[in-house]
C-alpha positions as CSV (number, residue, x, y, z in Angstrom):
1,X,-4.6,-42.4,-11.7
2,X,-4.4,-38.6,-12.2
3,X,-1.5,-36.1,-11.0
4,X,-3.1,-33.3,-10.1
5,X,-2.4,-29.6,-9.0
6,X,-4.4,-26.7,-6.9
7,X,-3.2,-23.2,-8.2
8,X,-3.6,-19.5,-7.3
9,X,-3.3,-18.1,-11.2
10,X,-1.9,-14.5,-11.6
11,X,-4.0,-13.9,-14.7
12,X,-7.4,-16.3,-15.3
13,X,-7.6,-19.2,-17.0
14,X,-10.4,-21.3,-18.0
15,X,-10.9,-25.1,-18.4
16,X,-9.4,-26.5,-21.0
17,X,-6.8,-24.1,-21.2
18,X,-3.6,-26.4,-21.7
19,X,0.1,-25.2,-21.7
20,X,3.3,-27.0,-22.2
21,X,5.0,-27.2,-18.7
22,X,7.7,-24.7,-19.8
23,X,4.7,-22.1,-20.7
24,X,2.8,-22.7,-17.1
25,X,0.9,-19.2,-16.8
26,X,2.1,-17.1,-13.8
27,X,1.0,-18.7,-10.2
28,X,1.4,-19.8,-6.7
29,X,1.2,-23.2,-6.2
30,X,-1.3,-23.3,-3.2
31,X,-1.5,-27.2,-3.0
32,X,1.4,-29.0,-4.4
33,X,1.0,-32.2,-6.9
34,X,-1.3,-35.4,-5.4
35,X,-2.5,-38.2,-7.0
36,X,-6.1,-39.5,-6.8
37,X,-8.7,-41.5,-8.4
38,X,-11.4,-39.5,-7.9
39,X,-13.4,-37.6,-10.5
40,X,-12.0,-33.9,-10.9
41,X,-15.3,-32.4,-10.8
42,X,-15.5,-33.7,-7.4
43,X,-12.7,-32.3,-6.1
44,X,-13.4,-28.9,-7.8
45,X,-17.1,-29.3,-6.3
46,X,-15.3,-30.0,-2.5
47,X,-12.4,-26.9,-3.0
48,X,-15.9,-24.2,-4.3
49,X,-17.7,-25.6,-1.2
50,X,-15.1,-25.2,1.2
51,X,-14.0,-21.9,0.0
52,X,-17.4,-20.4,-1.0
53,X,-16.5,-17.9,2.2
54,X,-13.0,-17.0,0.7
55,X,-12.7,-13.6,-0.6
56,X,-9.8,-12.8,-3.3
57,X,-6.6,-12.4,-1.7
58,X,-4.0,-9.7,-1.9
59,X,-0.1,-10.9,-2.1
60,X,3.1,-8.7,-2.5
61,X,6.4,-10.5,-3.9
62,X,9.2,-10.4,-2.0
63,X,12.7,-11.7,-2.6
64,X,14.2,-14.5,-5.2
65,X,15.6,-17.6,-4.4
66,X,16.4,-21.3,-5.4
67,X,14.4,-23.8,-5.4
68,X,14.6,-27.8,-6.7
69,X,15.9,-30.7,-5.4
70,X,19.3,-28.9,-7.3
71,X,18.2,-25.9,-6.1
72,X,18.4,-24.6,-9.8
73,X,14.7,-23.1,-10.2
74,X,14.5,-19.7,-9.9
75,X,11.6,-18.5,-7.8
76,X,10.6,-15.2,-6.2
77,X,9.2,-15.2,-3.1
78,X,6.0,-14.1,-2.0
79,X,5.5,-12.4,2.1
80,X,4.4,-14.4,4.4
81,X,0.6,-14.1,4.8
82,X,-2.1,-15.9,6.8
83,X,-4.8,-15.4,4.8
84,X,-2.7,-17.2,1.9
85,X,-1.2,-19.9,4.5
86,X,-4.9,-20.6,5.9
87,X,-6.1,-21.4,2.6
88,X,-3.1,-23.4,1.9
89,X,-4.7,-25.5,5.1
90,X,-7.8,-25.3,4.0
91,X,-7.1,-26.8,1.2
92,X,-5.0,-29.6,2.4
93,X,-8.1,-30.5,4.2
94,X,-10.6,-30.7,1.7
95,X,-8.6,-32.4,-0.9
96,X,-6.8,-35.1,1.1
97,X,-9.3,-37.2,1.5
98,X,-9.5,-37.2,-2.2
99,X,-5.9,-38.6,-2.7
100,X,-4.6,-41.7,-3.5
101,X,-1.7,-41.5,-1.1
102,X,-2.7,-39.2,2.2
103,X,0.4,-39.4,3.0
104,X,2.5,-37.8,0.2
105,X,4.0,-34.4,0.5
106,X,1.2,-32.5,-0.8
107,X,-0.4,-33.0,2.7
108,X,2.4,-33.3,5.1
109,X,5.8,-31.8,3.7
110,X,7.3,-29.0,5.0
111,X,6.4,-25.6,5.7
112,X,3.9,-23.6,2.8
113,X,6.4,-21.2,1.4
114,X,4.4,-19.2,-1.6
115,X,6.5,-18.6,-4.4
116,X,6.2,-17.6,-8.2
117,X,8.3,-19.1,-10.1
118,X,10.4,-17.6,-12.9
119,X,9.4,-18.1,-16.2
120,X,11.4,-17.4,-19.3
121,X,9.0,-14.9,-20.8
122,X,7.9,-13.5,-17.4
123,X,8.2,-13.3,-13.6
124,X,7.2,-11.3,-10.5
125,X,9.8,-8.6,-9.2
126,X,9.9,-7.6,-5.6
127,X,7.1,-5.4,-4.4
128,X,5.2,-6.1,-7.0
129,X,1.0,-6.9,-5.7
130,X,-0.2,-10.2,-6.3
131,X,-4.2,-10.1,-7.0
132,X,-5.0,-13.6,-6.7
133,X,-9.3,-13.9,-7.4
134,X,-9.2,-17.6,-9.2
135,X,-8.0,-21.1,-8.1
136,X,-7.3,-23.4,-10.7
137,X,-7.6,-27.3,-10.2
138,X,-4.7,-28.8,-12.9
139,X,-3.9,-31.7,-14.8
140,X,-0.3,-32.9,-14.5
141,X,0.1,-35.1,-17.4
142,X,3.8,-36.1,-17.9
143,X,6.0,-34.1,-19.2
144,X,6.3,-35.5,-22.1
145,X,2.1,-35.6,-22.9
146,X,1.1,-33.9,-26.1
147,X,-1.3,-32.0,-24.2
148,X,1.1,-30.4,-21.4
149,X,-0.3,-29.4,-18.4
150,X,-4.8,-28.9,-18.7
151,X,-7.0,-26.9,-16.4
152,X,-9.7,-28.9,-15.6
153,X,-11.7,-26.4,-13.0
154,X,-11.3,-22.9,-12.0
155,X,-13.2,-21.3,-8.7
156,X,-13.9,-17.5,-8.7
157,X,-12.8,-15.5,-5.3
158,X,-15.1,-12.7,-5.1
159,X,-13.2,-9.5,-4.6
160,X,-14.7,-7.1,-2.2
């Protein structure tokens, strides 16, 4: 069973691309960790189709804050906007019926609240604009795989 991950990259990426989970590249978590049997390429194949509308999306960050279960992860906030919420919904859509557990928090916890976590080699600063043209379906191998975290699909957002 696979862990996977739906992000909104601040810089591309490519499949393949692997990182250790303390070097994740820049992004908004758009879909949060699910778990799922399916084939990724047919969950890549369901997000392109049901965002082959979807033009890239502007963001602008806005304040930090804590977030965790310890609330010790440093994370800067991005403004609330519906074009970024609606594909949050969107995507909840298309991709539950492609988990394991329908159920899980992915698809049902609270509220979407877009953030950017801070990194120890870089972060977002208030005010800063957020050109988000890629969405990257990820691997979540455990944090203790050799391979860290692996792209496994990306999805081009046309910009205007």
């Amino acid at each position: 069973m696979s862990r996977l991950v739906v992000v909104l990259p601040l810089q591309p990426l490519r499949a393949g691309d692997s990182f250790a989970v303390a070097d994740w590249p820049l992004h908004i978590t758009v879909l949060a960790p699910f778990l799922t049997d399916d084939a990724p390429a047919d969950i890549a194949a369901a997000i392109a189709s049901a965002v082959s509308g979807q033009g890239a999306l502007a963001a602008v960050a806005a304040g930090d804050e804590l977030f965790g279960r310890r609330k010790d992860i440093p994370v800067t906030l991005v403004v609330d906007d519906e074009a970024l919420a609606g594909l949050h919904r969107t995507l909840v859509d298309v991709v539950r019926p492609f988990a394991a557990a329908p159920d899980e928090p992915a698809f049902t916890g609270p509220d979407f609240r877009a953030h950017v976590t801070v990194k120890r080699i870089a972060r977002v600063h208030q005010g800063d604009e957020l050109s988000l043209s890629q969405i990257a379906l990820v691997d979540m191998a455990p944090r203790t795989g050799p391979s860290g975290r692996t792209v496994l699909a990306t999805i081009w957002l046309p910009t205007p």
